[in-house]
N, C-alpha and C positions, 0 to 999 in steps of 0.2 A: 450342372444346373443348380446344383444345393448351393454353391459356392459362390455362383450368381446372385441366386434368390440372396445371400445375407449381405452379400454386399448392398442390393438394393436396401434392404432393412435397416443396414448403417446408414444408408445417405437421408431417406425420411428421419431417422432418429434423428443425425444433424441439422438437417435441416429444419425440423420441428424446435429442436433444440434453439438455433439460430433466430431464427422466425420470432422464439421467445423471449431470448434476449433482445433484440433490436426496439423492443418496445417501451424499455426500460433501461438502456444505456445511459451509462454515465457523461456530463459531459464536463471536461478538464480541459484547463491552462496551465500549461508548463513555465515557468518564467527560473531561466538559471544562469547563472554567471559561468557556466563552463569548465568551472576545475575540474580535474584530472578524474574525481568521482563520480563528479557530474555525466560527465564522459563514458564512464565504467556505469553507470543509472541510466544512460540513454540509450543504451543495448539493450540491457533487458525493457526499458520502457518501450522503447520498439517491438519488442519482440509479443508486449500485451496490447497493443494498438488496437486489437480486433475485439478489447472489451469495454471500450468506451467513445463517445463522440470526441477525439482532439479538435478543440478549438481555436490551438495557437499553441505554438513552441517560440517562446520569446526568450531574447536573450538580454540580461538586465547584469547589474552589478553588484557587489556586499562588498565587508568592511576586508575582502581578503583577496578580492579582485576586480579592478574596472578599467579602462580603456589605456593602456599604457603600463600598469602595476599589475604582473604575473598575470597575464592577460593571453588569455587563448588564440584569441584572434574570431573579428568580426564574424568570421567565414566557419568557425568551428563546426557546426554543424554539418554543412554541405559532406566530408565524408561517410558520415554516419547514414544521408537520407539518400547518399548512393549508392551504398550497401544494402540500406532498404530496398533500393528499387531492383538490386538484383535477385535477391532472395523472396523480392514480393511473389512473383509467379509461383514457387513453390508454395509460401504461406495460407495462399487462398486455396490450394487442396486440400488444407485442414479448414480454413474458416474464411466463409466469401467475407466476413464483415470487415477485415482488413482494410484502411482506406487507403487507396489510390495515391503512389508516391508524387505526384500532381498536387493531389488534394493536400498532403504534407508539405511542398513547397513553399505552397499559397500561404500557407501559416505559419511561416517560420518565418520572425521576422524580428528588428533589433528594438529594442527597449530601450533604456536609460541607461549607458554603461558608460559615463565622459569620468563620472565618480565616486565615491561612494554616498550614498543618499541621496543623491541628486535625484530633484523632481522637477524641477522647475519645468523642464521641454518636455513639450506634446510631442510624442515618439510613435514609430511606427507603432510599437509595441503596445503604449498605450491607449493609442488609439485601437486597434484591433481590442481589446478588451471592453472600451467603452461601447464599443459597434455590440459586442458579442450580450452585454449588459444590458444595454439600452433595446434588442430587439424582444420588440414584442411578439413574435411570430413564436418564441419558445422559449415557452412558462419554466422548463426543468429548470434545475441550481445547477450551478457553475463552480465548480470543487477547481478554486485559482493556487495554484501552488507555487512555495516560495523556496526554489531551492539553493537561494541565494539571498540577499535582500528582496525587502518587500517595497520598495524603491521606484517599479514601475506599476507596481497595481496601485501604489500611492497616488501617483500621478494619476492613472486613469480615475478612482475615483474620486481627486480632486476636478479633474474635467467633469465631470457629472456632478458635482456639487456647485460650478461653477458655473455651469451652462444648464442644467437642470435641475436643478434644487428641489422640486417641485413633485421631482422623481426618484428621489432619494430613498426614502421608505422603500418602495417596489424591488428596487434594486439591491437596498439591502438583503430583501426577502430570495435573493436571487444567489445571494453568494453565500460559501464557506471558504473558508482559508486551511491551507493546512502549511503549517511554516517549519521549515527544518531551523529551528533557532530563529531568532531575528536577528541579521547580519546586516543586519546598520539600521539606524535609531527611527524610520520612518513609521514604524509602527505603531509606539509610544510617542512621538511627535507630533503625528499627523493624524493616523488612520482609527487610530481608540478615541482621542478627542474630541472627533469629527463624524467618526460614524460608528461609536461603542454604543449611544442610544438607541440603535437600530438590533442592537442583539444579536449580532452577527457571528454565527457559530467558527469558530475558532481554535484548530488544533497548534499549539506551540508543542514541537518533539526535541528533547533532549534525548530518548530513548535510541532517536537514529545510530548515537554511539555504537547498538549492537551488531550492527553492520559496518562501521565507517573502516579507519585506517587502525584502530588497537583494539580489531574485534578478537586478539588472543586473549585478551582480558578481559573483554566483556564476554563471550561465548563459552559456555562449559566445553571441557574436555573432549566429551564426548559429541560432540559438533564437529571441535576442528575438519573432522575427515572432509565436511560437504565444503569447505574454505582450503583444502589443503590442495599444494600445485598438482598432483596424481591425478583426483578428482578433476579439479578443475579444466585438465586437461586433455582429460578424456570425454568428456561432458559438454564444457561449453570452447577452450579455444582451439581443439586439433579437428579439422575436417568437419565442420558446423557451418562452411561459408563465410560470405563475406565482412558480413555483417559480427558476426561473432569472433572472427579474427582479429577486430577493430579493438576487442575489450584490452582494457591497459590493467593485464596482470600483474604483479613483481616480475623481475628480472634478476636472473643474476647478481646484479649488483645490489641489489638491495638489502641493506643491513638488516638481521635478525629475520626475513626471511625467506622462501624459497622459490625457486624460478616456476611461474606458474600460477604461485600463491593469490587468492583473491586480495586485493588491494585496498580498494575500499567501495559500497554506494550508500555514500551520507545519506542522498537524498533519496533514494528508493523508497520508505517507508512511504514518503509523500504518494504515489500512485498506490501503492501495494495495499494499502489503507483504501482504496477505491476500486480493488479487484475483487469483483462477486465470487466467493469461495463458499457460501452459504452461512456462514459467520454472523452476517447479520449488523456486524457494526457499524454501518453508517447508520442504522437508528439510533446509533447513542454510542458516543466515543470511550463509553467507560464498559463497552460489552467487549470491548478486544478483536482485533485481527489480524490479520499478518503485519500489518504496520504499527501497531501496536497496544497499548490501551490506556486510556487518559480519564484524568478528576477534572470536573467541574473547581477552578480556583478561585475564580472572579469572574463577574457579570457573566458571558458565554463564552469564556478563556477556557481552556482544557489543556493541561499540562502534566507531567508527569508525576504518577504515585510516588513519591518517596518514602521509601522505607526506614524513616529516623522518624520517634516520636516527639511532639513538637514541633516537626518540622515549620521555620516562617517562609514562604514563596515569599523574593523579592516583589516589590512593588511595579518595579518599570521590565526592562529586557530581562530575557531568558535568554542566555547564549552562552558562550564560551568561558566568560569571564565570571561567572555565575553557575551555570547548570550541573544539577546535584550529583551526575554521573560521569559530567569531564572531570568534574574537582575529584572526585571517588579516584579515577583512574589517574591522576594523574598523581595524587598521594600514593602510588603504584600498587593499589587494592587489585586482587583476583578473584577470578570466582570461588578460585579454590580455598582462598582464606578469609572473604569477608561475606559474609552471608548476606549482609544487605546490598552488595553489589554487584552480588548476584541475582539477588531476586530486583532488584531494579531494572535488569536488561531482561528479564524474564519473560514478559507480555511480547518480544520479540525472538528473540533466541526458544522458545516453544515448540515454534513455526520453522524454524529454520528445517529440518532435515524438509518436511512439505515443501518448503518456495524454493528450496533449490532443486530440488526431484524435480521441481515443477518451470523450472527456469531449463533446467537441461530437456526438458521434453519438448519445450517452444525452440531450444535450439535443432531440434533433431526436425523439427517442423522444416526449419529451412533447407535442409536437405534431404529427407526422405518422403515418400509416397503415403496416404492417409493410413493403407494397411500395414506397414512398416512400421510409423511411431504409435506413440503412447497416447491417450487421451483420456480427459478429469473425468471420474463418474458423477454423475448427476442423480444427487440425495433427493429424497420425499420421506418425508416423514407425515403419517395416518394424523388425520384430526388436527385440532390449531394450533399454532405454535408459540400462541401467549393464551395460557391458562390457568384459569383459578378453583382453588381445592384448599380444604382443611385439613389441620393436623391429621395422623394413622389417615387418611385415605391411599388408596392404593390406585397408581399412574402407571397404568399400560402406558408404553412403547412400542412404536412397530414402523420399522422402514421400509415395509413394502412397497414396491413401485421404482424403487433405486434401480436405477440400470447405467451400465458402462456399455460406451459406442464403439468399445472393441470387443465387446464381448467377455471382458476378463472378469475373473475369479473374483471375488468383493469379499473384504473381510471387513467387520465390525466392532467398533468400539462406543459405549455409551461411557459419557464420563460428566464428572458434577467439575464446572470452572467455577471450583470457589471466590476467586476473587470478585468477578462477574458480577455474583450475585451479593444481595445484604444480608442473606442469612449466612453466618460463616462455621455453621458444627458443617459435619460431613454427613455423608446418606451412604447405605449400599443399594447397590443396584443389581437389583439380580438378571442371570443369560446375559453380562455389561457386553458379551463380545459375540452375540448373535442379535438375529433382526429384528426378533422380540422381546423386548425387555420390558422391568418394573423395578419402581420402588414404591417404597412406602413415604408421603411425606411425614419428616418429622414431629414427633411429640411436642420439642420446644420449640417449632418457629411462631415468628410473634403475626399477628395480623399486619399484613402488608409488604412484610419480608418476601426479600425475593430468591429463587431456586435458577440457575442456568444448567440447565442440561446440554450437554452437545452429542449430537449423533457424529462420529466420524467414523468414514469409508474409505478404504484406500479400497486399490485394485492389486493386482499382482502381475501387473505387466514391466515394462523395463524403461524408463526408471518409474518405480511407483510413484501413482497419483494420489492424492488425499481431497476430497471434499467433506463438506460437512451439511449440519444443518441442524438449528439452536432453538431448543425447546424455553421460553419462559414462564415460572410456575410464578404466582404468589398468590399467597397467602390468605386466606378469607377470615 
């Protein structure tokens, strides 16, 4: 009877749980040319499907794939959203919000892909974006992702510019971009020319580096483990299902490294950047999250910290031939010996031991029962979570109310994310690794200076979970 009673007490918690997110989902457009990353990105983007509205999985082109040149094939997709559908039934015993491999179908549909740039054709692709734009029925923003060129959301919102003009403001106020590089010139061409006076928030990631294909150089040492084939193979490609069989690990054959080995997902940061971890960063690209943390550069551009003083951001594209972290790596810098190229992938590589714990637990989703796997604790943290105080005052902390919907063991960390904030001395935090904490703010911060706190929770289930949830001080 005991055993009963808590299992009912998990399904209210999720279910309340559920109930609360649904009201505040994200909604996202995928748009990607398919490489072999992209590939290895749609797995896991799959497998967080139940944390945001998808509104289209379109397939477009960049300067490095399109319809005939290293080219996936039209059809790429369709094994990925079969695997989906056989591992959906289990999914939704963790989370009903999962949509309907149906509902998946309907959106997934082909873009701009005859060349590189090409805009010209009104495409399935672009058309579903201009629909998804243009409806008035839902005000939320539209987080359109480019994990390829930005080639077919050019198109759609030149169709909107063309045929509605009139609605262009609105529409601006509707989108964010977040772009793995810009893989071919439509962006500086077309879309800053034409719709930069609209303000359009804007993440350009060179950071994705810390994940892609030489993430042994961009990731510390002490990471490799959650990238290495052992891991990886016990986690996400051995007995996880269909769906997770599909990821295109290293092989044998592949020089320098090991059968199993994670291979690369460029474009992950793009969604991962839009997964509610309690982080808080979609208010501001420069508070960090699992996909990374970005500076305001120009107009509403947000691109990567660079850790050189003086650094000049180019003028036009950020990409390959330019971005401060391919060139770092490529003049064969480590972490182990260049300290700026290590804190450059840093805002990402953080996160890693968390999003992989937390990648291998949505895999264990597709084949296990709700009491079997793992699931995130859900932070609260006492009182507001933007607050203002003067120097020597003293900031109670208190996470009560945190609960995990397994019931596990929650351990605590309060920690100051320097970079985050503008004040940059450090603070002590006293009980930093119990529920209730303090500090004192500092003597020297200036008025207006900002403090980031973060509460982090893991649990002690298998594989550990991390949430969080981000205190902001400043300054009076």
């Amino acid at each position: 009877m005991n055993k009963l009673f808590t299992f009912f007490l998990i399904f209210l918690f999720v279910s309340s749980t559920f109930a609360q997110r649904q009201e505040t989902k994200i909604r996202v457009i995928v748009t990607s040319d398919g490489e072999i990353d992209d590939e290895c990105s749609m797995v896991r983007c799959l497998l967080y499907a139940n944390e945001w509205d998808i509104e289209g999985i379109v397939t477009s082109s960049s300067q490095y794939h399109w319809q005939g040149h290293k080219w996936a094939g039209d059809d790429w997709m369709n094994p990925y959203l079969e695997a989906y559908e056989k591992v959906y039934p289990n999914l939704i015993k963790h989370d009903k919000g999962y949509p309907k491999p149906q509902y998946l179908r309907e959106r997934t549909v082909l873009g701009n892909i005859k060349a590189e740039g090409e805009m010209d054709e009104v495409t399935a692709g672009s058309q579903l974006i201009v629909k998804e734009l243009l409806d008035k029925s839902d005000p939320r923003p539209v987080w359109l992702q480019a994990w390829g060129g930005t080639n077919t959301i050019a198109r759609a919102l030149k169709t909107i510019e063309q045929n509605h003009p009139e609605r262009m403001e609105e529409v601006a106020g509707k989108v964010r971009l977040f772009l793995i590089w810009e893989q071919d010139s439509t962006y500086q061409s077309y879309i800053r020319p034409h719709w930069g006076k609209y303000n359009i928030l804007t993440v350009n990631s060179d950071q994705f580096e810390a994940i892609a294909y030489r993430w042994k150089n961009t990731q510390p040492k002490e990471m490799h483990r959650y990238f290495e084939g052992a891991w990886m193979k016990e986690n996400i490609l051995n007995d996880h299902g269909p769906l997770c069989s599909l990821y295109k690990a290293h092989g044998k054959e592949d020089k320098d490294f090991n059968e199993g080995d994670f291979r690369s997902e460029g474009d992950s940061p793009a969604f991962m950047h839009t997964i509610e971890t309690g982080l808080r960063n979609l208010e501001n690209p420069h508070w960090g999250g699992w996909g990374g943390r970005y500076i305001k550069v120009r107009e509403n551009t947000w691109m990567d910290p660079v850790p050189e003083k003086g650094y000049v951001y180019p003028e036009g594209r950020w990409y390959g031939s330019n971005g401060w972290g391919r060139l770092s790596s490529k003049r064969g810098a480590t972490a182990e010996t260049d300290s700026n190229h290590n804190a450059y992938f840093k805002p990402i590589w953080r996160w890693s031991e968390a999003f992989q714990n937390d990648f291998a637990a949505r895999a264990d989703w597709c084949v296990k029962l709700f009491e079997e796997a793992n699931h995130a604790p859900v932070v609260k943290v006492q009182g507001a979570l933007g607050r203002k105080a003067a120097s020597k005052d003293k900031i109670k902390l208190n996470a009560k109310g945190t609960k995990d919907p397994d019931d596990d063991r929650l351990s605590y960390r309060w920690w100051q994310y320097v970079e985050a904030g503008s004040y940059k001395g450090s603070i002590r935090i006293s009980n930093a690794s119990n529920k209730k904490a303090s500090f004192i703010v500092p003597s020297d911060i200036k008025k207006g200076e900002t403090l980031h706190i973060i509460c982090e929770v893991r649990d002690n289930g298998s594989p550990q979970l991390t949430r969080y949830q981000r205190l902001v001080l400043t300054a009076e």
